[in-house]
matplotlib code that plots the C-alpha trace (Angstrom):
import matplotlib.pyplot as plt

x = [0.0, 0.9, 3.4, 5.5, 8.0, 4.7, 2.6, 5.6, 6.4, 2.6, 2.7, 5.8, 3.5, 0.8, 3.1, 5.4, 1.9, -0.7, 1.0, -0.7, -3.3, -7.1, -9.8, -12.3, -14.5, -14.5, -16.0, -16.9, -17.7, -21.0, -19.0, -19.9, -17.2, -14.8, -16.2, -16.0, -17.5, -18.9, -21.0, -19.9, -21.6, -20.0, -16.3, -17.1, -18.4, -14.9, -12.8, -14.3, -13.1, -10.2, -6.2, -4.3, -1.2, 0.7, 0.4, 1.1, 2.1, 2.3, 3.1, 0.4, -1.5, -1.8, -3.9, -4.1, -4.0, -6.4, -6.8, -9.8, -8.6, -6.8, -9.7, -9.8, -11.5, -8.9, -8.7, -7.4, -6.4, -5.6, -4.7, -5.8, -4.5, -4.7, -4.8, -3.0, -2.6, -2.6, -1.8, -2.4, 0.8, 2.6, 2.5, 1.8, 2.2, 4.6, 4.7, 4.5, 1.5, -0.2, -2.8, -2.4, -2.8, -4.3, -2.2, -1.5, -2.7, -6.0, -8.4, -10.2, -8.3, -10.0, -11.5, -11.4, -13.0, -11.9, -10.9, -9.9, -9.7, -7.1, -6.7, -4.4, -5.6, -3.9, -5.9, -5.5, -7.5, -7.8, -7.8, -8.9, -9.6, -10.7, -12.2, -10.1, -9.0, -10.5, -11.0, -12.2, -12.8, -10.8, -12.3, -10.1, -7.1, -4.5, -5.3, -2.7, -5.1, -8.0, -8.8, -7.3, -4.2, -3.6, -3.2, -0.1, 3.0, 6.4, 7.2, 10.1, 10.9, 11.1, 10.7, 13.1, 15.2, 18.8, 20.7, 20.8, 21.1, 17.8, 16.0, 16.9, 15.3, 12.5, 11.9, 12.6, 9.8, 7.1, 7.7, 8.3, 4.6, 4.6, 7.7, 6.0, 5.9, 7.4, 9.6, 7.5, 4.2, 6.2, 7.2, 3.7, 1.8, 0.7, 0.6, 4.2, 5.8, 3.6, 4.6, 6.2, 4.1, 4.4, 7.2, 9.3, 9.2, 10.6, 13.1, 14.9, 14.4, 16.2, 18.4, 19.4, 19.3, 16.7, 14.0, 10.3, 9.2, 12.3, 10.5, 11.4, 12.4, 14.9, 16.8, 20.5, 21.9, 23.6, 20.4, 18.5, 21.2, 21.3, 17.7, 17.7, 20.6, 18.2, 15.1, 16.7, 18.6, 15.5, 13.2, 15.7, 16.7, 12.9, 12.0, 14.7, 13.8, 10.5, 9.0, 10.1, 10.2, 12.9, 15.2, 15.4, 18.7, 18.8, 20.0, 17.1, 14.6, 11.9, 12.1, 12.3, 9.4, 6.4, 5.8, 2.5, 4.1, 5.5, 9.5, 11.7, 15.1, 17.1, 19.9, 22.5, 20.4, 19.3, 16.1, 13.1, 10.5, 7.3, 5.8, 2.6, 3.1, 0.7, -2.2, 0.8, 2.5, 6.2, 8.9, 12.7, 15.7, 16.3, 19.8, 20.5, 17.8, 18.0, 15.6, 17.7, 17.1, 16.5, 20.5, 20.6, 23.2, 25.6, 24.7, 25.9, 29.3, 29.7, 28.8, 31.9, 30.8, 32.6, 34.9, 36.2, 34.8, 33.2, 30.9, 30.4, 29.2, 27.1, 25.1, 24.8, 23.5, 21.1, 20.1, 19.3, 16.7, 15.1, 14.3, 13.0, 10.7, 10.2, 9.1, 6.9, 5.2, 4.5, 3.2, 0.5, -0.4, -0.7, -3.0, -5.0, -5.9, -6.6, -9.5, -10.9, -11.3, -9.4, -6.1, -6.6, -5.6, -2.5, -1.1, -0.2, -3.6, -5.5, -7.4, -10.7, -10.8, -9.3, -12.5, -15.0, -13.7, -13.8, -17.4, -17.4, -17.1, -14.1, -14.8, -12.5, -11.1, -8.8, -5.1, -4.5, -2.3, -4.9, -6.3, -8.8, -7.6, -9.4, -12.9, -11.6, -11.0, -14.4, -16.8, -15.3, -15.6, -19.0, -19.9, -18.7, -20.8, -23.7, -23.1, -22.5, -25.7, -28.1, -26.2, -26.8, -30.5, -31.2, -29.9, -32.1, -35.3, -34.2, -34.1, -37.4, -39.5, -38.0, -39.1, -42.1, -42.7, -41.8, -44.3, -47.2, -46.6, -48.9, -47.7, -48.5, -51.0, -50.5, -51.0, -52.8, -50.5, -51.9, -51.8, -50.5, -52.4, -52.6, -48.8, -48.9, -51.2, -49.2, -46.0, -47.0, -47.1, -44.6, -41.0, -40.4, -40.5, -41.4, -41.7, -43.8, -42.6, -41.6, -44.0, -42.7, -45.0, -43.4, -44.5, -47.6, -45.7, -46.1, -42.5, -42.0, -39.1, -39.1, -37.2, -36.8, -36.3, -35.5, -35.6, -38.3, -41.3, -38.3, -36.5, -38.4, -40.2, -36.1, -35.8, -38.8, -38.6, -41.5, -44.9, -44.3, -43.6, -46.9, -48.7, -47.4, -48.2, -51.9, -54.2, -56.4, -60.0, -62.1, -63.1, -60.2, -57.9, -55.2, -57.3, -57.0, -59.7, -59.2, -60.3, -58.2, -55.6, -54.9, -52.0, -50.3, -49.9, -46.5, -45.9, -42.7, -42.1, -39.9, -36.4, -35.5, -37.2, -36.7, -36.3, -37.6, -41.0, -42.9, -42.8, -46.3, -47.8, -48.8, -45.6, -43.8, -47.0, -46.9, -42.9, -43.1, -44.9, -48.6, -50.5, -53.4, -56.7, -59.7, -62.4, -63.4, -63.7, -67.1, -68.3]
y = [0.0, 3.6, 4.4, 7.9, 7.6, 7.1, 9.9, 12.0, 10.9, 12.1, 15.3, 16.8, 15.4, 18.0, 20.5, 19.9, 19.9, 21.7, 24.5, 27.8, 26.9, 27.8, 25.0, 25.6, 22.7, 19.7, 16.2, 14.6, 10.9, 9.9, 7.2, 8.1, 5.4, 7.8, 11.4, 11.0, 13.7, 15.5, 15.6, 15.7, 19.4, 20.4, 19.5, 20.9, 24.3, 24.0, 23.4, 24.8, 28.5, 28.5, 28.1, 25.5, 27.1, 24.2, 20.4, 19.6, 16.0, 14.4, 10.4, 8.9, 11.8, 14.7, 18.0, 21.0, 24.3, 26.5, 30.5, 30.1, 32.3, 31.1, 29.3, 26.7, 24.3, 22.1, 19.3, 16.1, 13.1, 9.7, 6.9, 3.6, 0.7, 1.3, 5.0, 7.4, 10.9, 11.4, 14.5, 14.2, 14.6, 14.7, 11.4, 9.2, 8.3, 4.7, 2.1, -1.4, -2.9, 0.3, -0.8, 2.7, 0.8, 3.9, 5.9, 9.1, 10.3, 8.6, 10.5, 10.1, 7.2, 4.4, 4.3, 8.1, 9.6, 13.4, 15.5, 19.0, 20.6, 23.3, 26.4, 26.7, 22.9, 20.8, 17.9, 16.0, 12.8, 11.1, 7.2, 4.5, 1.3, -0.4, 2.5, 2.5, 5.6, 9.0, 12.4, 15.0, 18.3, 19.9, 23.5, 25.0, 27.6, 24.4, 21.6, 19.5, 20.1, 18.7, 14.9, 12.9, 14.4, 15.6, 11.9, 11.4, 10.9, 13.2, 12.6, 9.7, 12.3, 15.6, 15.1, 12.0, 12.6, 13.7, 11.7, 7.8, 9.2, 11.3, 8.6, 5.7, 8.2, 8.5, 5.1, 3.7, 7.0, 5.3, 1.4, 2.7, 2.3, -0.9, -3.0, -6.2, -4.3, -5.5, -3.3, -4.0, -2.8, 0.1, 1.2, 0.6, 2.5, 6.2, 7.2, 7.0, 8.1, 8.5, 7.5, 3.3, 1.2, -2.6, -2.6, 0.2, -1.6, -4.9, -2.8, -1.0, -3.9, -6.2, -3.5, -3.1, -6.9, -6.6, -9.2, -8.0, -9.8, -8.7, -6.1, -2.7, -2.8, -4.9, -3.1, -1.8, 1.0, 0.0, -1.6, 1.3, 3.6, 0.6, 0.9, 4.9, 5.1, 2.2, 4.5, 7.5, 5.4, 3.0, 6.6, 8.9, 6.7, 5.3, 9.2, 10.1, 7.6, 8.7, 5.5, 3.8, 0.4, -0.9, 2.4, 0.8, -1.0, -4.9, -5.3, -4.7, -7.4, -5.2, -7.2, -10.2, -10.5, -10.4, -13.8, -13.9, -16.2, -18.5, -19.1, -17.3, -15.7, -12.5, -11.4, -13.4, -16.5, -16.4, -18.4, -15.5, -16.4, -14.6, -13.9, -11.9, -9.1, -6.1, -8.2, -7.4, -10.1, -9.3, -10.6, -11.6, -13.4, -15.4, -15.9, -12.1, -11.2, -13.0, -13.3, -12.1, -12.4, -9.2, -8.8, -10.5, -12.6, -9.5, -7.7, -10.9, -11.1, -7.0, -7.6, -9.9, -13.2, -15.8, -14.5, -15.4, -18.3, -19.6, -16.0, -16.0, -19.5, -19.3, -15.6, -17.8, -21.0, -18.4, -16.5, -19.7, -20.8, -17.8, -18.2, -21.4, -20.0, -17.3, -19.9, -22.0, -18.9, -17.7, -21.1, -20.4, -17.2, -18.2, -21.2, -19.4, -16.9, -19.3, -20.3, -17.6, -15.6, -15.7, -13.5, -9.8, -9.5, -7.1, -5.6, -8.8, -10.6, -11.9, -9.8, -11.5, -10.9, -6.7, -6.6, -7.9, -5.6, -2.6, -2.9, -2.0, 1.0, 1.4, 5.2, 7.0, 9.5, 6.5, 6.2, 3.7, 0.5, 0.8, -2.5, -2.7, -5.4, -4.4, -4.5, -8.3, -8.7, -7.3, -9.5, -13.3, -11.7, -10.4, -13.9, -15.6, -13.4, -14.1, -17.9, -17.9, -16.0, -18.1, -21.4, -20.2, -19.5, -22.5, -24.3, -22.5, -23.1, -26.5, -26.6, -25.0, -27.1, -30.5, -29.1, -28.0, -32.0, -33.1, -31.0, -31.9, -36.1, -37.4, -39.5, -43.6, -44.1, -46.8, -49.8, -51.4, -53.9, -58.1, -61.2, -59.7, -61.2, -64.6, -64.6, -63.4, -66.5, -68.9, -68.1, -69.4, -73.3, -73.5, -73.4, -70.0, -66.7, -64.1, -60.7, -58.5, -55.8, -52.2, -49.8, -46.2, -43.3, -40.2, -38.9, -40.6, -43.8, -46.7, -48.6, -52.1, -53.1, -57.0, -58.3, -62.4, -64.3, -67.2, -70.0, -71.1, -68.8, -67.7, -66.7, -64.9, -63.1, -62.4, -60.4, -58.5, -56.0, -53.8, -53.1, -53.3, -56.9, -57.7, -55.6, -56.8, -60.8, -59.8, -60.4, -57.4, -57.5, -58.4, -55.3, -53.4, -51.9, -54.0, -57.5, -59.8, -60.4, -63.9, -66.1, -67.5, -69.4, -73.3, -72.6, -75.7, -73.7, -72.4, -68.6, -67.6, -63.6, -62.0, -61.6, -58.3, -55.4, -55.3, -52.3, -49.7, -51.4, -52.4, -56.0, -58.3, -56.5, -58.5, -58.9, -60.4, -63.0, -64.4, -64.8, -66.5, -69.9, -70.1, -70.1, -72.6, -71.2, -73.4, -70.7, -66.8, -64.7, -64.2, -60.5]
z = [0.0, -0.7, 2.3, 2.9, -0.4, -2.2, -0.8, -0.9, -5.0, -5.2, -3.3, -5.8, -8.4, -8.1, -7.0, -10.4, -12.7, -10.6, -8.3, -9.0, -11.2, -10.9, -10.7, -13.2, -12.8, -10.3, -10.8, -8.0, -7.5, -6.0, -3.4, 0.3, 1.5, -0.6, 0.0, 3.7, 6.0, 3.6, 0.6, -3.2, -3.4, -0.8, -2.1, -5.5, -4.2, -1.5, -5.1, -7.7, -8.8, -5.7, -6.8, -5.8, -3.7, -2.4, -1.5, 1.8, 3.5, 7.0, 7.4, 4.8, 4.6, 2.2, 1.9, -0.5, 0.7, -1.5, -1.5, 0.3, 3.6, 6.3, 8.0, 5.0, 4.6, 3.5, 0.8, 2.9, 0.5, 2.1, -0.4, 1.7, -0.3, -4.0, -4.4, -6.4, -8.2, -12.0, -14.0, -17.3, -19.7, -16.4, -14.9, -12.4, -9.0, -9.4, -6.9, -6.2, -6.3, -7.2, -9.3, -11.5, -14.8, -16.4, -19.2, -18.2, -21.7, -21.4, -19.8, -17.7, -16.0, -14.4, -11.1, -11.0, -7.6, -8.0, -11.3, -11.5, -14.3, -14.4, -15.9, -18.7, -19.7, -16.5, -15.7, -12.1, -11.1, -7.8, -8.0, -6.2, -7.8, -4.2, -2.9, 0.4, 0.2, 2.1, 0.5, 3.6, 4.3, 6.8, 8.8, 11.0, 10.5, 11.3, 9.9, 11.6, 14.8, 13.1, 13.0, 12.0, 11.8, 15.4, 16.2, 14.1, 15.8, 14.1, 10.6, 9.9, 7.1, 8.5, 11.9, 12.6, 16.0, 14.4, 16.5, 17.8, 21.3, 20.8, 19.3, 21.8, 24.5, 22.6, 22.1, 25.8, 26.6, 24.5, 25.9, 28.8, 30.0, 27.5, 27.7, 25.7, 22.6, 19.8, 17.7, 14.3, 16.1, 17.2, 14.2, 12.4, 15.0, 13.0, 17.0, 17.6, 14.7, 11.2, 7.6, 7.7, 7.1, 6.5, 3.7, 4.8, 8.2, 7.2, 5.0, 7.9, 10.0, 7.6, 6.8, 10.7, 11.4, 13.7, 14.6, 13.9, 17.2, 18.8, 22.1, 22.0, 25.7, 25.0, 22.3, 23.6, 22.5, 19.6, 18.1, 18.1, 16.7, 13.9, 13.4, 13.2, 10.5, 8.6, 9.6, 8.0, 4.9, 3.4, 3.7, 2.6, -0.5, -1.3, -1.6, -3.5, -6.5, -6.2, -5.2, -8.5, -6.8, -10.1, -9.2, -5.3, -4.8, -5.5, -2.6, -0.8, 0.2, -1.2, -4.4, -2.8, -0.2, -2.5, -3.0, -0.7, 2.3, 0.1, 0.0, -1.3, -0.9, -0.3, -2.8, -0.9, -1.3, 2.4, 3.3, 3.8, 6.7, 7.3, 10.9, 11.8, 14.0, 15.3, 12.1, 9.4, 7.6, 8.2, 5.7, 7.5, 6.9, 9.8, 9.1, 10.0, 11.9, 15.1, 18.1, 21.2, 24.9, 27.3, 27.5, 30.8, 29.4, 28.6, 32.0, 34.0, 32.0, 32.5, 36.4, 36.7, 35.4, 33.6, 31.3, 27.9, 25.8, 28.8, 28.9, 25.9, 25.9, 28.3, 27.1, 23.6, 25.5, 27.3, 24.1, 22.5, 25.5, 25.2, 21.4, 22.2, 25.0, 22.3, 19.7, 22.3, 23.3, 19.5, 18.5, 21.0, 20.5, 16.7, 17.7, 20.0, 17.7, 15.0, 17.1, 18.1, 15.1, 11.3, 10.5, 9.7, 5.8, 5.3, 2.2, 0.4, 0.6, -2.2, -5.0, -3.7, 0.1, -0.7, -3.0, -0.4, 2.5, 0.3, 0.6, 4.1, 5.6, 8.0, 9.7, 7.4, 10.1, 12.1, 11.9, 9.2, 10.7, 14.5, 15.6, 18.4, 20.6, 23.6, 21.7, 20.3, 24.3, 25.7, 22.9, 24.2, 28.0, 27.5, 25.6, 28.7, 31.4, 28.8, 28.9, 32.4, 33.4, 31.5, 32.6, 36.6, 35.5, 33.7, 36.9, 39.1, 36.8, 36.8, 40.9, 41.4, 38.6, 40.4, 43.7, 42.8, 41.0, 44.3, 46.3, 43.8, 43.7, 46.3, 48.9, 48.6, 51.1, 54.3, 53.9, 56.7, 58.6, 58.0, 60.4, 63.4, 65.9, 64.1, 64.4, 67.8, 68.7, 66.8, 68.6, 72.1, 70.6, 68.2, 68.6, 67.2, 69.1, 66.1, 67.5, 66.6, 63.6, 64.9, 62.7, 62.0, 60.6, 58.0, 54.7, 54.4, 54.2, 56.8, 57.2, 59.2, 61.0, 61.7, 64.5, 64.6, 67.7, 67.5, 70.6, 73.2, 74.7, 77.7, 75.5, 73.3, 76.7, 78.1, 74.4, 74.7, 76.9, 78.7, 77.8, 74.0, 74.1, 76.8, 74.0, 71.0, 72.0, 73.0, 70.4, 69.2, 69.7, 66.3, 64.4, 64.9, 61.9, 63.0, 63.1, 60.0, 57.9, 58.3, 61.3, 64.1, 63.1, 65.3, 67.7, 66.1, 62.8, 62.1, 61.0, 59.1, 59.8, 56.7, 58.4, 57.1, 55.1, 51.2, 49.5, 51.9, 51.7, 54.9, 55.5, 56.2, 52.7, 49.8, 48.4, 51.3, 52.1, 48.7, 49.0, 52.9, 53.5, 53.4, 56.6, 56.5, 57.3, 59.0, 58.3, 58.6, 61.0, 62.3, 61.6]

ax = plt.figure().add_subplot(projection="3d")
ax.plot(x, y, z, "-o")
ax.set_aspect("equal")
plt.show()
């Protein structure tokens, strides 16, 4: 995408073809995502009959500066992706992966959002075949204090610290409150300093032979006075050849790194690798750019560690841990953001997904390169208080509807107890003691505890203590809810009590009379 050589190339371009001419007529597309902030009538009234004085740039961003008063408004242009100046007979903006297949000479070009036509027969066009780029009005006497350019950080053109010393301080300032960022984030964020963007990034990193994952924090002095010469070198140079990507030195691994993640090599024939970092595909030759510890190696061996080839064994032995801690680490953070939602596409993704996204409208006003990682954050949080809210009140419906089953089953009613009293009777001949069963009340359910005892009458009388046992042996009088329905039974007949409860179920019911031995009956009860 167009970066600072590029926007500079196109800022001398309408200086070189357009400086001091009049606007006669302006042509305005009808593309809201495009016209940003304001309304095609509105830009062509701002454009039309006003002379174009000078071109102005900061970082990605460029503005014209009409003779409208000092109070503007101001013609912002921001080229997004694919975006580009034109001036007919003149030329046109040249970079990599530009998409500017228009001739200068035919006119109008392709994918034309904004044409001036000039006074004295100059022609300019705005392009944007993807339709990522912004053109905005900006009100205001400065428009460096309007949005969105008060939120860009100094200019790695004009406003690059001038020496190492100055730009190390600058550097520790900003990770200062942030010492887990990585120097490739760093350099892409508009906030901190405005105008690299993916490519020029990997450029002075590769150029400085510094690791895009490598954390600003842990830079040393001599790294960062390495990346500030590369800073000032790849953006110095780049400008220079006005963004002619085939006037860039061979050297560079520029012409080697757009193979869209597939392998390739540098000049020198060294393997090229491809991380993500801050959503950005980053391009690197491990070889030279090395993934170092935090420098605690070096700060033992300067404390009076070993010394020699046994220090510098050991801080290589310790560097090499760390890079597989660093590895282990990255593996997962790659994995776990797999999952949880697909990679962000960056400058070197396919024709098909750019086309899709330039559908949707991404605000226009933000820094270009911003990613909202505490939004991504907040939705999986708030996904888990959702989850676990309905899970707690699903639980609790749950709860109340089997209580509330409970409550409304009714309880089995008693069954009356059978054959007490002819058991009672029949223990006094026979050689068997049965007690009588213990009966317990709850719930609407009646429950018998049988206790045998076995042995003579003495016994079975020793056993039984109190007034329970004198009650339990003497028959009930006929008619009573306890008295069997059948008749008297002989004394020589012998009764087999159930020698333990089944189930929970009160012994003497139906169930356990059909399973014990049948009592013979002589006749029924008279009523």
């Amino acid at each position: 995408m167009p970066e600072l050589p590029e926007v500079e190339a196109a800022r001398g371009l309408v200086e070189l073809g357009c400086k001091g001419k009049r606007v006669l007529r302006a042509v305005v597309a009808d593309d809201e995502k495009v016209i940003n902030g304001c309304t095609p009538d509105e830009l062509r009234k701002a454009l039309e009959g006003r002379t174009l004085l000078r071109a102005h740039r900061k970082g990605k961003y460029m503005w014209l500066e009409l003779d409208n008063g000092p109070s503007g408004p101001w013609v912002m242009l921001h080229f997004g992706m694919t975006g580009g100046i034109v001036v007919k007979g003149v030329g046109v903006t040249k970079y990599k992966r530009a998409h500017l297949e228009s001739n200068p000479d035919t006119w109008p070009p392709r994918f034309t959002k904004l044409e001036l036509e000039l006074a004295g027969g100059g022609q300019l066009a705005y392009v944007d075949s993807r339709r990522f780029g912004r053109i905005k009005l900006l009100h205001g006497p400065d428009p460096l204090a309007c949005e969105p350019l008060c939120r860009l950080g100094w200019d790695v053109l004009l406003q690059l610290p001038p020496t190492a010393a100055e730009f190390a301080q600058v550097v520790r300032s900003r990770v200062a409150r942030a010492p887990a960022l990585r120097i490739k984030a760093l350099l892409l964020d508009q906030e901190f300093c405005s105008g690299i963007g993916n490519w020029v990034a990997d450029e002075v990193l590769y150029q400085s032979r510094i690791h895009p994952e490598q954390t600003a924090a842990s830079m040393d002095d001599s790294a960062l006075a390495a990346l500030h010469a590369a800073i000032r070198e790849v953006v110095g140079l780049a400008v220079r050849m006005e963004a002619d990507s085939d006037r860039f030195p061979k050297e560079w691994l520029f012409h080697y790194r757009w193979t869209n993640k597939k392998a390739s090599k540098d000049a020198s024939g060294r393997a090229i690798s491809f991380v993500t970092v801050g959503s950005r595909t980053s391009a690197f030759v491990p070889a030279l750019q090395k993934l170092k510890g935090s420098g605690a190696a070096r700060a033992k061996k300067a404390a009076g560690g070993k010394e020699g080839v046994d220090a510098e064994e050991e801080a290589e032995q310790e560097e090499q841990e760390e890079q597989q801690s660093g590895a282990t680490a990255k593996r997962k953070r790659t994995t776990k953001k797999a999952v949880k939602q697909p990679q962000k596409e960056d400058d070197d993704g396919d024709d098909q997904e750019l086309r899709a996204d330039s559908d949707k409208d991404d605000g226009g006003g933000d820094v270009d390169g911003d990613e909202e990682e505490e939004e991504k954050e907040a939705k999986p949080a708030a996904k888990r208080r959702k989850t676990g809210a309905g899970t707690a009140a699903a639980a609790a419906a749950k709860t109340a509807k089997g209580k509330s089953a409970a409550a409304a089953k009714p309880a089995p009613a008693a069954k009356p107890a059978r054959g007490k009293a002819a058991t009672g009777a029949a223990s006094k001949d026979s050689g068997k003691a049965t007690a009588p069963a213990k009966t317990t009340r709850g719930a609407g359910r009646q429950a018998v505890k049988p206790e045998a005892l076995q042995g003579s009458d003495e016994e079975a009388t020793e056993g039984v203590k109190g007034k329970k046992s004198k009650a339990a042996a003497k028959p009930k009088p006929a008619g009573s809810q306890r008295a069997t329905r059948a008749g008297p039974e002989p004394a020589t007949a012998k009764v087999k009590a159930p020698a333990e409860k089944a189930g929970g179920r009160a012994a003497g019911g139906r169930k356990a009379a059909a399973a014990a031995a049948p009592v013979q009956r002589r006749g029924r009860a008279k009523k």
